[in-house]
N, C-alpha and C positions, 0 to 999 in steps of 0.2 A: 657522945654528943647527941641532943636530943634535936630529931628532924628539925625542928622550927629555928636550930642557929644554923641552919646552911641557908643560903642563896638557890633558888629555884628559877629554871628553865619558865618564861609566860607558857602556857598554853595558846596555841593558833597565833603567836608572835615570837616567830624564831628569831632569833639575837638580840633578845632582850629579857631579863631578867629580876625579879625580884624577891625583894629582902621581908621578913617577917615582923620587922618593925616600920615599913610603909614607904622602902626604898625603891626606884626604878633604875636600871642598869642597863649599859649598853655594854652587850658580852662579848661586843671586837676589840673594847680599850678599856671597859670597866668603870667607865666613868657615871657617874649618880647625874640623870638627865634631870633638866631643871623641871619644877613645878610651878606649873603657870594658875593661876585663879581667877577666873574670869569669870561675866554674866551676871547673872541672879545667881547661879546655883551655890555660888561658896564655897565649890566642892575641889577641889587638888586633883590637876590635869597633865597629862603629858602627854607630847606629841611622839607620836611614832610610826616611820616611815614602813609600808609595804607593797612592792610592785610599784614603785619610785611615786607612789603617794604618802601625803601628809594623813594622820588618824589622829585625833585629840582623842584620848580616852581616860578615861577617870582610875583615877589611884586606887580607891578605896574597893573600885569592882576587881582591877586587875588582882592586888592581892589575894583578895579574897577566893575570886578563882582559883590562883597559883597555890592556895594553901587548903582548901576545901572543897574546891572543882567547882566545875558550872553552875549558874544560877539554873536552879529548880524553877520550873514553868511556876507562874503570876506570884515568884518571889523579887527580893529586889532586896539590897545590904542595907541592912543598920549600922548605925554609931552608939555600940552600949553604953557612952559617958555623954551622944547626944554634940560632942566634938567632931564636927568634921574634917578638921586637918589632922586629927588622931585615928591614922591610916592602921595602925599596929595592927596583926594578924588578929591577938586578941582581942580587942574592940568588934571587931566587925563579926557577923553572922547574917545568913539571910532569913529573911521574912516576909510576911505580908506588909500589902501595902498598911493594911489598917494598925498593924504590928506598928508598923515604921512613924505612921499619923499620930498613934497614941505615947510612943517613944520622945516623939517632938513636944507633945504638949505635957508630958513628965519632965523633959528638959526644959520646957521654957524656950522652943525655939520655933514654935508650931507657927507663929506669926510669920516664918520667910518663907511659908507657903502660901501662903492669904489671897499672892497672884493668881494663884491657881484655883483658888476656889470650890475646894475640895470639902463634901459636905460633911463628911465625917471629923474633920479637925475642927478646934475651937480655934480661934484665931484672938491676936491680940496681945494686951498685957494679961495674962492669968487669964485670959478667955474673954476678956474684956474690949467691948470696942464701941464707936462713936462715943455719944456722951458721958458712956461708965468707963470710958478710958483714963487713967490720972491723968494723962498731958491733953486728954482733948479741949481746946477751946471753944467750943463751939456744943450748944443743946442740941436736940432733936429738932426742937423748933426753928433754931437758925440755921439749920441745915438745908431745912425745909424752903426756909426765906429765901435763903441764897439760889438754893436750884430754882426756887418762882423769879427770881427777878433774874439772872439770867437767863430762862429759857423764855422769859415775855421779851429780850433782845432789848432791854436799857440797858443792860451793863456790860462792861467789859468785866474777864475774869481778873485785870489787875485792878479794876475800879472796884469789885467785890473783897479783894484783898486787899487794898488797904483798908475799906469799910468794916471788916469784921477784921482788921488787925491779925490777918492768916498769910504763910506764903503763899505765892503763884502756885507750888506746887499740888499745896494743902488744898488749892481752892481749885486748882484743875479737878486732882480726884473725886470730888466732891461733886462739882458739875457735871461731872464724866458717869456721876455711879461707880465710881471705883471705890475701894475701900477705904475709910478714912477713921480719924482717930481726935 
């Protein structure tokens, strides 16, 4: 039997265990603890109790650890298919951040970091963003309109949105200097 079909003991999380295909286990009854997804991140989460506290910690580290050992100082896991519910032992590896940034934008996935504002990643569709976005409606120029005429205090942001035919949302970011598309 080759190591990677056994079940592994967490490292620094005694009674709990995991699977090399991207399982979490509780080693009192063996039951597969559920996977929660929450936030921005996207990323496959589960809670696990120690010293009668709650810990949410992420799947794709745990495994990795259990099967690779600890993250190496200013590394952090990838997703080699760029899938992040594809927890599998082999998917994951660690890297650099920039590793990780240039992984995203070969997957096409570099845009769910765009919050973050991280200068190294290209953000967008294909790198694309405000008016070279395909879905964007709006120029450079009406962008531009929009931020003058709400920040001179005539407009409301819903009175902007329906004006340029954008949601409240599209046209918060926008006003906000957030990123938009």
């Amino acid at each position: 039997m080759c190591e990677f079909d056994v079940t592994k003991q967490i490292p620094d999380w005694p009674g709990y265990l995991a699977t090399p295909s991207g399982q979490i286990l509780d080693s009192f009854d063996g039951h597969v603890l559920h996977q929660t997804v929450s936030g921005p991140s996207r990323y496959p989460a589960v809670d696990l109790i120690r010293d009668n506290k709650r810990h949410r910690q992420l799947v794709h580290r745990l495994i990795l650890q259990t099967y690779d050992g600890p993250c190496p100082d200013g590394m952090e896991c990838r997703h080699r298919d760029g899938n992040v519910k594809n927890n599998d032992f082999k998917n994951l590896m660690w890297g650099t951040h920039k590793q990780n940034a240039q992984d995203m934008v070969k997957h096409g996935t570099a845009h769910l970091l765009a919050k973050n504002r991280r200068p190294e990643i290209t953000y967008g569709c294909g790198g694309k963003f405000g008016e070279d976005h395909p879905m964007s409606k709006l120029s450079n120029h009406g962008r531009r309109e929009m931020h003058s005429k709400y920040r001179s205090g005539g407009c409301t942001q819903q009175g902007l949105a329906d004006e340029f035919g954008m949601s409240l949302a599209a046209t918060a970011k926008i006003v906000n200097d957030e990123r938009w598309k």
